[in-house]
C-alpha positions as a printed NumPy array, in Angstrom:
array([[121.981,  60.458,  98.429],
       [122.211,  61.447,  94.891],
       [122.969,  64.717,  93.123],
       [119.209,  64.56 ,  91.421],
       [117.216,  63.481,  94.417],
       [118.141,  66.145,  96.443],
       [118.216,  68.636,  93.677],
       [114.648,  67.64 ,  92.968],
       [115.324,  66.498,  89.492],
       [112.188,  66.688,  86.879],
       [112.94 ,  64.549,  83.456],
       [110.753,  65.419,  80.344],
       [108.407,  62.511,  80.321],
       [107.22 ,  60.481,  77.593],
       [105.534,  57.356,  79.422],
       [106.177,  55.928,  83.168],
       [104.523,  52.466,  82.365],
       [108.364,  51.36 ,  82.773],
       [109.659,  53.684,  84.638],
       [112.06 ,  52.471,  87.733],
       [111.81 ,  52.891,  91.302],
       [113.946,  55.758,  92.142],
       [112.173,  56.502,  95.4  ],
       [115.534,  55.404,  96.937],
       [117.512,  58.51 ,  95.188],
       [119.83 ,  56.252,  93.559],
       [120.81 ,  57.367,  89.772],
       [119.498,  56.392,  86.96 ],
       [121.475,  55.802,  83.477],
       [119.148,  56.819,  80.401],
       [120.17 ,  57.32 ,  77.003],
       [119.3  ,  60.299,  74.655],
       [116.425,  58.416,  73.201],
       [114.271,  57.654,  76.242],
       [113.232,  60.005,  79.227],
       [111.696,  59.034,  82.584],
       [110.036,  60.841,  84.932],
       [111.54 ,  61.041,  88.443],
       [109.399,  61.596,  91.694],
       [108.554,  65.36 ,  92.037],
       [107.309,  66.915,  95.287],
       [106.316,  70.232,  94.203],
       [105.724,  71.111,  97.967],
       [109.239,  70.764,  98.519],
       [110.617,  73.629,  96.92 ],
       [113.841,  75.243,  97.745],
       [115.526,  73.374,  95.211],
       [113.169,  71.18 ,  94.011],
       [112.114,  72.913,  90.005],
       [109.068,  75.409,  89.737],
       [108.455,  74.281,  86.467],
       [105.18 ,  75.78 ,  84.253],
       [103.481,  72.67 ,  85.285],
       [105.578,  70.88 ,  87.533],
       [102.989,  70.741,  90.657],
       [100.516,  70.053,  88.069],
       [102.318,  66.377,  86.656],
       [102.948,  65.607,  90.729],
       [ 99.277,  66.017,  91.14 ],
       [ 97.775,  64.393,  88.112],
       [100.991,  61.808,  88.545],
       [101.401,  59.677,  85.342],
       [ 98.228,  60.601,  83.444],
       [ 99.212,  64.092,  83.553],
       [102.916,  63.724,  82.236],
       [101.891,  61.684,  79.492],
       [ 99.703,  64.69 ,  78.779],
       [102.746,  66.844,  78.747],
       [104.682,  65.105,  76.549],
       [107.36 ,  67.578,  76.957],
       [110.387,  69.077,  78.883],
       [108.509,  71.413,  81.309],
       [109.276,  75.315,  81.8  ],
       [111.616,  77.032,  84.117],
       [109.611,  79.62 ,  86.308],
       [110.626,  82.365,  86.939],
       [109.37 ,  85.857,  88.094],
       [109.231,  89.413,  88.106],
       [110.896,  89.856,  91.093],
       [114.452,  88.016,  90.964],
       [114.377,  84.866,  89.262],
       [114.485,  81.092,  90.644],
       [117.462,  79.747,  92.522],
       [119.666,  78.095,  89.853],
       [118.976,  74.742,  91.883],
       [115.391,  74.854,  91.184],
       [115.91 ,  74.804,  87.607],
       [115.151,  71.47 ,  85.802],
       [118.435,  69.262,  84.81 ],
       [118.601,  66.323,  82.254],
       [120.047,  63.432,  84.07 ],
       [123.446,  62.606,  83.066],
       [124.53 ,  58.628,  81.957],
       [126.729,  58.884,  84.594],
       [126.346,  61.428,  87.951],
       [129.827,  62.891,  87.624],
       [129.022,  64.632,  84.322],
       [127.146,  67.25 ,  86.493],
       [129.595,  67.022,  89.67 ],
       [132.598,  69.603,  89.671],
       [130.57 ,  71.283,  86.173],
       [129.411,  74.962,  85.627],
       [125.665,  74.069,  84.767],
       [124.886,  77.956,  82.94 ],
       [121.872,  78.898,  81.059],
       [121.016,  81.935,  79.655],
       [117.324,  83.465,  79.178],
       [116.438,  86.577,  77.042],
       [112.949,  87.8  ,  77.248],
       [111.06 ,  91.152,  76.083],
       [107.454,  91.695,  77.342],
       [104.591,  94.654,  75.298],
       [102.11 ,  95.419,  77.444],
       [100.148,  98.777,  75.869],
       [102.493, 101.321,  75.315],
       [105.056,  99.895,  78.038],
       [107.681,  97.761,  76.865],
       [109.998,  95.984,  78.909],
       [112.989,  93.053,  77.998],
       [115.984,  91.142,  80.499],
       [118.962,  89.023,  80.038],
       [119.043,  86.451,  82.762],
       [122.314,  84.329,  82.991],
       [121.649,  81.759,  85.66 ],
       [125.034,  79.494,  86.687],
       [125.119,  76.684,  89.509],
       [128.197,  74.367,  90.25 ],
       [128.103,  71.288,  91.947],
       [130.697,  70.372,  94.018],
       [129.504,  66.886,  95.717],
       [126.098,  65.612,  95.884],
       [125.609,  67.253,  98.907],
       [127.052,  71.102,  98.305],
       [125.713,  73.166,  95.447],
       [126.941,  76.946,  94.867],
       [124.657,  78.822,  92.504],
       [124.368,  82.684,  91.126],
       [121.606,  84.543,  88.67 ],
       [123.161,  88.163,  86.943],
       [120.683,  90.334,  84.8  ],
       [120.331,  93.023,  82.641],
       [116.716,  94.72 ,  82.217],
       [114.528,  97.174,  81.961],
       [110.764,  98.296,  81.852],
       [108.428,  98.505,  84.272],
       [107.522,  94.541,  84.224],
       [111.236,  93.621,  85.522],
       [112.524,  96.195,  87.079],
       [111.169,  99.254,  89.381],
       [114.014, 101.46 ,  87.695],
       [113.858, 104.028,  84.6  ],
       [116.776, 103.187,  83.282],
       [118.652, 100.269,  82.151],
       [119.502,  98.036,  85.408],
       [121.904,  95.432,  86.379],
       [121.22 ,  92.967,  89.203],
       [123.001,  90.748,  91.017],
       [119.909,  88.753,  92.574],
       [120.759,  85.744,  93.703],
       [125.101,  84.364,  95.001],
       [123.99 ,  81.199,  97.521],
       [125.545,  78.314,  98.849],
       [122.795,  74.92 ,  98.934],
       [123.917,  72.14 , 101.669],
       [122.01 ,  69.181, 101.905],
       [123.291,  67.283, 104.828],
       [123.805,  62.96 , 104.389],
       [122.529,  62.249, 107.456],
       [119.176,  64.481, 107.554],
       [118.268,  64.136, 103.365],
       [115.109,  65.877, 103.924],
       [116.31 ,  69.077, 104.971],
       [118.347,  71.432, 103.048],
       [119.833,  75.01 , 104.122],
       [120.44 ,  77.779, 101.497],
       [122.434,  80.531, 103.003],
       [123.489,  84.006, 100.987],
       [121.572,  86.033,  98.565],
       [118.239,  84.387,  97.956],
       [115.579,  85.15 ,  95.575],
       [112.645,  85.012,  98.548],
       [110.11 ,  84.777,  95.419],
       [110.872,  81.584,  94.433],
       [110.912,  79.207,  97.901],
       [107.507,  81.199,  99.242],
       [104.106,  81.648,  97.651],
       [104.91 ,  78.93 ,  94.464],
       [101.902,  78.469,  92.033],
       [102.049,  76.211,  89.35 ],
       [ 99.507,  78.331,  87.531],
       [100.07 ,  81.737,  88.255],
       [103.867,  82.877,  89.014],
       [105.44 ,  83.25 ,  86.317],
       [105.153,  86.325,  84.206],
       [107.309,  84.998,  81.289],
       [105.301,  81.644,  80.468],
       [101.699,  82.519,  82.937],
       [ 99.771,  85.978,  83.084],
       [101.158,  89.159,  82.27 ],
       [100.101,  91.071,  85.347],
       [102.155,  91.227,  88.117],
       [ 99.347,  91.043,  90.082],
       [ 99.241,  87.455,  89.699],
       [102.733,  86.858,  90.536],
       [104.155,  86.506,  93.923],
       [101.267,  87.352,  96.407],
       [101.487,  91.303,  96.606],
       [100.94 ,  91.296, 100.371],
       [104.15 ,  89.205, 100.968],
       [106.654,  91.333,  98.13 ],
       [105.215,  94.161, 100.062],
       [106.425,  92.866, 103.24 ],
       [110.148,  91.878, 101.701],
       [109.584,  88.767, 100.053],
       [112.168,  89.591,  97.222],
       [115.743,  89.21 ,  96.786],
       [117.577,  89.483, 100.165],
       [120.884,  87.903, 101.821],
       [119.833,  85.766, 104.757],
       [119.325,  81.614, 105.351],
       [116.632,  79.451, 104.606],
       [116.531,  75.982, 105.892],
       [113.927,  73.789, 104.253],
       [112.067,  70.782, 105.557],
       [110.033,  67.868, 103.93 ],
       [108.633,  66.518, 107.218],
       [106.353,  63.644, 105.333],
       [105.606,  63.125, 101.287],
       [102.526,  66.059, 101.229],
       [103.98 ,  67.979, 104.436],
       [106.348,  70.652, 103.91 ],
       [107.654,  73.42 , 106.227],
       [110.193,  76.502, 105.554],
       [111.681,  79.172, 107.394],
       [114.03 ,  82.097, 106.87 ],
       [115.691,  84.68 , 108.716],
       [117.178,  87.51 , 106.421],
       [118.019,  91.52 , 105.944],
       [115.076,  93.781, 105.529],
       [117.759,  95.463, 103.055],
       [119.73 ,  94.198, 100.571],
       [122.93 ,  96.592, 101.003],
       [125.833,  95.085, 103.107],
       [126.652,  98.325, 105.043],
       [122.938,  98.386, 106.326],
       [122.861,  94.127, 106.691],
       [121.198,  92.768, 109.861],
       [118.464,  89.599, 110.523],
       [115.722,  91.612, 111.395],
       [113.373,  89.828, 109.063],
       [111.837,  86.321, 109.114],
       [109.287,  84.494, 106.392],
       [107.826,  81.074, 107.257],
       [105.56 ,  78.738, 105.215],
       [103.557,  75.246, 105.623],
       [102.552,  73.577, 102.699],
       [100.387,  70.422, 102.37 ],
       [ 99.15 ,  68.427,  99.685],
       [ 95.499,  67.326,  99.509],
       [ 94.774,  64.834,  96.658],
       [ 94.808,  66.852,  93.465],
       [ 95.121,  69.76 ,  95.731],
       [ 97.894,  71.964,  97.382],
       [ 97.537,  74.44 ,  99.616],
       [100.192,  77.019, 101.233],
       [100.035,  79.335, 104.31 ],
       [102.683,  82.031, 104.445],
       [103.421,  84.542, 107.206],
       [106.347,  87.584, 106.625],
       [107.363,  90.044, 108.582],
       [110.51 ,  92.653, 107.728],
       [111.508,  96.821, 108.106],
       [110.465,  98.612, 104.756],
       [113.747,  99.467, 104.91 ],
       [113.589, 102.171, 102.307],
       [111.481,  99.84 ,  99.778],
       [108.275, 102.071,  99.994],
       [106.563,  99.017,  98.966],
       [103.285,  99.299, 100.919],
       [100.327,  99.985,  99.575],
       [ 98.91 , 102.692,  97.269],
       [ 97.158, 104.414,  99.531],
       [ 99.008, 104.4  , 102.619],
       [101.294, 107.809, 101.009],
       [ 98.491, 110.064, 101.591],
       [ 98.949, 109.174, 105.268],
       [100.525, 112.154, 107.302],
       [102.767, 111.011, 109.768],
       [103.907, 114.576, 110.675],
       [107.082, 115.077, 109.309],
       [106.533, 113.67 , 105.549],
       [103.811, 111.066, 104.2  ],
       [103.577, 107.12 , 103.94 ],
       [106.173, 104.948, 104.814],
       [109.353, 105.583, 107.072],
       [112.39 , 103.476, 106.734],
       [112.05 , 101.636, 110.035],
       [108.389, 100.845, 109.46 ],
       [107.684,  97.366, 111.097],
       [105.447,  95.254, 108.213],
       [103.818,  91.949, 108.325],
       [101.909,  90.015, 105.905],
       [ 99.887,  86.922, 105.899],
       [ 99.022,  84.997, 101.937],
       [ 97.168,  81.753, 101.669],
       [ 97.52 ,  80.211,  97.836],
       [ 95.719,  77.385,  96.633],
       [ 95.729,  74.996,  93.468],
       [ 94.1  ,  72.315,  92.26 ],
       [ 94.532,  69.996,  88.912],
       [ 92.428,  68.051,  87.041],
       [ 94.532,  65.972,  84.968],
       [ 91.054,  64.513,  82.344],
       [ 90.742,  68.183,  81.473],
       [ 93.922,  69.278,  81.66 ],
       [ 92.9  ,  71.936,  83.718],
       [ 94.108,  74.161,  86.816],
       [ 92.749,  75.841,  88.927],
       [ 94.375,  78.676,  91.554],
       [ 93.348,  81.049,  93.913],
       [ 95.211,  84.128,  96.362],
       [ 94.769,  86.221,  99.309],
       [ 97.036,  88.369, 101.044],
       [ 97.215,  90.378, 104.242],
       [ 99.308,  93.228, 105.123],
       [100.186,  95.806, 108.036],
       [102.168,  98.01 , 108.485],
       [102.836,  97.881, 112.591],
       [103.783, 101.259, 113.162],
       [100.628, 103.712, 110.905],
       [ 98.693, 100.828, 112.588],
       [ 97.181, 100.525, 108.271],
       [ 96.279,  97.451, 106.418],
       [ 95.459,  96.398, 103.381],
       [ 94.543,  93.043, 101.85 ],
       [ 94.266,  91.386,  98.16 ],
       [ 93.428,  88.454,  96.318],
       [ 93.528,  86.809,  92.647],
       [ 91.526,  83.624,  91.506],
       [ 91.633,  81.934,  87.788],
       [ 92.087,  78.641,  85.463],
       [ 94.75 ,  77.424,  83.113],
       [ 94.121,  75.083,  80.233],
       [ 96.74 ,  72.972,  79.278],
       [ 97.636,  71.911,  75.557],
       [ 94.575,  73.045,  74.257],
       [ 95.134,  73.368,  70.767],
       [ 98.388,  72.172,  70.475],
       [101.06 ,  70.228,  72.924],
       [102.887,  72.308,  75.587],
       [100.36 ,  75.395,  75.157],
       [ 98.868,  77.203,  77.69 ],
       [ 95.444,  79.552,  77.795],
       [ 94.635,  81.381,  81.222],
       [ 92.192,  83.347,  82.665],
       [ 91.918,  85.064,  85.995],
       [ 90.41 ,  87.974,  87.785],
       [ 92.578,  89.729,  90.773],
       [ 93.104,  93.038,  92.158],
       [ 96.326,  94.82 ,  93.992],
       [ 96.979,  95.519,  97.463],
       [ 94.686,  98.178,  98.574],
       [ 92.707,  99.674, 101.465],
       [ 88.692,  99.617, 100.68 ],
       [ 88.264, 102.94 , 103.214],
       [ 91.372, 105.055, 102.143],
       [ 90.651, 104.465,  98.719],
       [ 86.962, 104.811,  98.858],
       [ 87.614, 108.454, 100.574],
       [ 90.03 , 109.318,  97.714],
       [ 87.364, 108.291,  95.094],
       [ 89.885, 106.132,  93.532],
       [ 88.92 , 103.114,  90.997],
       [ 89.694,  99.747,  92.152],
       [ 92.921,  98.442,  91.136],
       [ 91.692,  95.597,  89.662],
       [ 92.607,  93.674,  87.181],
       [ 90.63 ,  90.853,  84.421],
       [ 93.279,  88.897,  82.318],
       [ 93.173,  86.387,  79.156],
       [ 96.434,  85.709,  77.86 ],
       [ 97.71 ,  82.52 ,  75.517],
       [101.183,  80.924,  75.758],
       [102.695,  78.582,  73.09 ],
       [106.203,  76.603,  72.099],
       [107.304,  77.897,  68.691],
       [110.553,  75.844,  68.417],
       [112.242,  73.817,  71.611],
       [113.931,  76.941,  72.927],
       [111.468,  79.959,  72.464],
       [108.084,  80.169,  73.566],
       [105.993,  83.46 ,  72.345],
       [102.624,  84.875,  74.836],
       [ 99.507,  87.408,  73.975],
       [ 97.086,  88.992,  76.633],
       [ 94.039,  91.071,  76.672],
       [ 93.647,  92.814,  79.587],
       [ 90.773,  94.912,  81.551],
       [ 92.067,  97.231,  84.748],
       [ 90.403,  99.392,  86.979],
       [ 87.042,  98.844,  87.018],
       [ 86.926,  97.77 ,  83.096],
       [ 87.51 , 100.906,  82.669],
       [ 90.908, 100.259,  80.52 ],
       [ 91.577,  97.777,  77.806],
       [ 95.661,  96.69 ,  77.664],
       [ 96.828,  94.49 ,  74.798],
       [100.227,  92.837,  74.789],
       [102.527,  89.966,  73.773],
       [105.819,  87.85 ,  74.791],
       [108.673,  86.507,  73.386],
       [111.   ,  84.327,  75.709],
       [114.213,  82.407,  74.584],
       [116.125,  79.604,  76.863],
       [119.657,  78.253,  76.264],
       [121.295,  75.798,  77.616],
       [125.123,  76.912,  77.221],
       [126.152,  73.654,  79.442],
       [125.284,  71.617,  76.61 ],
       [126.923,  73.604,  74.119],
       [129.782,  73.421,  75.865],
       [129.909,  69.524,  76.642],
       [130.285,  69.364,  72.658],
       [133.121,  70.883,  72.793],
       [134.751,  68.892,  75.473]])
């Protein structure tokens, strides 16, 4: 089994009315002057890339890529970003160029949104040692309420893993070490991605399931493609990130399926807060008796269903969220739920226009008793290519209840430093 079919290799596409069978994983020679797309399961995502629109070309298959006509986006999130695995990879002339090779890319991005401003440096490194073995790492530097939950200037280590993908069983795949939970569960090809997709967090990562750990965390993950639209995957991980406090007490599964043009995915998480204090808003008014909210040792679950759906004549998307959460031991829930369109190079190729309506993990009752608005939360925002490697993003925004109007705008860079280095070789 090759190095790209189990890495879930996506090529920037230009037409596929000659494009080979690869469905057999064996590699495939091109030259710098003509692309091809490779089969992309979207569903099967642990290292398989969470590009912009990479669900979006599997669905609308060749129509949609010709659409494209360019080198998709790498995802990422607020919460730690995408495994390096998961990012996309030119295919090499010749398969050992990327074997035994530091693969590094760097990614600078700063974020306005009102009065708030926020900007990281992601470095995000992967080596190959064999078609079968991948180590990979992501280091940043941020700060700003958008990437980190810190005042000050923060460095994170979020992701140091170890990818295996057995010969004999190539449709599984186990990722054991620090993991970046965001980017295996609750995957959207329309709203994920704060640096290319909507501003608000609340359309990121289902805010049931962060709530209930899904975040960066040291555990294992095994991932399994049962059939083509049939996935299924499963980890068992630390409620905490610290080593001195490191124990499997915390477990996230997910199914996904295909459907036509559509894809839906059921997740189910369950984890200690562990110190987080990530439950709801209104859940630290609760008295337990010796102090309010949420206690260490807390015993969450959460439930999130997320849904897409592409139409590749209108170059249009579709998406919708909801998201359950308890915590076990105040016996308190809370749910939420998001729902919106992307339009796809709409007024020029590789842009992006999106609008959606969502609002945060809350309780209706506790809330309604505390006369508090609803956190809610009415985006537009606009995403475009400037020049190959930086892409720049507006937004209007409308929160609780309408009754505040938040203006912004992006600017993201990507480099590929393992490039720049090959030149040099």
């Amino acid at each position: 089994m090759s190095i790209q079919s189990w890495l879930g290799v996506l090529v920037p596409h230009s037409s596929t009315e000659d494009a080979p069978d690869v469905s057999n994983g064996e590699i495939i020679a091109i030259d710098s002057d003509s692309t091809v797309a490779l089969p992309f399961q979207p569903i099967q995502a642990d290292v398989s890339t969470e590009s912009s629109t990479s669900d979006a070309v599997y669905l609308a298959e060749n129509s949609t890529a010709e659409a494209l006509g360019h080198p998709l986006e790498i995802q990422s999130s607020t919460l730690p970003d995408l495994p390096v695995a998961q990012q996309d990879l030119i295919v090499p002339e010749n398969e050992a160029d990327s074997i035994r090779e530091l693969i590094l890319r760097v990614q600078g991005v700063y974020q306005l949104q009102g009065d708030e401003s926020s900007a990281r440096l992601r470095v995000i490194g992967s080596y190959v040692f064999n078609p079968n073995l991948l180590v990979g790492g992501t280091a940043e530097v941020s700060y700003g309420d958008a990437f980190t939950s810190s005042d000050d200037v923060e460095f994170a280590l979020n992701e140091l893993y170890l990818t295996i993908s057995p010969e004999e069983i190539p449709n599984v795949r186990l990722t054991v070490g620090l993991m970046d939970l965001t980017s295996y569960f609750d995957r959207n090809s329309f709203a994920k991605d704060d640096t290319i997709h909507f501003f608000n967090s609340v359309f990121e990562t289902n805010p049931a399931l962060s709530a209930a750990g899904i975040d960066s965390r040291p555990g294992v993950l095994l991932n399994w493609s049962v059939i083509d639209n049939l996935e299924v995957r499963a980890a068992a991980f630390s409620s905490s990130r610290d080593l001195d406090e490191f124990a499997i007490d915390a477990f996230a599964g997910e199914v996904a399926m295909r459907f036509g043009n559509a894809i839906v995915r059921g997740t189910y998480v369950t984890d200690r807060d562990a110190g987080y204090r990530t439950g709801f808003n209104e859940i630290f008014q609760f008295d337990r008796g010796d102090g309010f909210g949420l206690d260490a040792d807390d015993r969450e679950q959460a439930y999130g269903i997320n849904a897409e759906f592409f139409i590749p004549e209108l170059n249009l998307g579709l998406f919708g969220r909801y998201g359950w959460y308890e915590n076990l031991e105040l016996d308190r829930s809370a749910n939420t739920f998001n729902f919106g369109i992307n339009v796809l190079n709409l007024f020029m190729l590789d842009d992006r226009l999106g609008l959606g309506y969502g609002r945060e993990l809350s309780n209706d009752n506790l809330r309604e008793d505390r006369g508090d608005e609803t956190p809610d939360v009415m985006e537009l925002f606009y995403d475009f290519r400037i020049t190959p490697n930086v892409r720049v993003g507006t937004t209007a925004q409308l929160r609780d209840e309408f009754s505040e109007s938040v203006f912004g705008f992006r600017i993201r860079a990507d480099f590929d430093v393992t490039e720049l280095g090959r030149l040099f070789r």
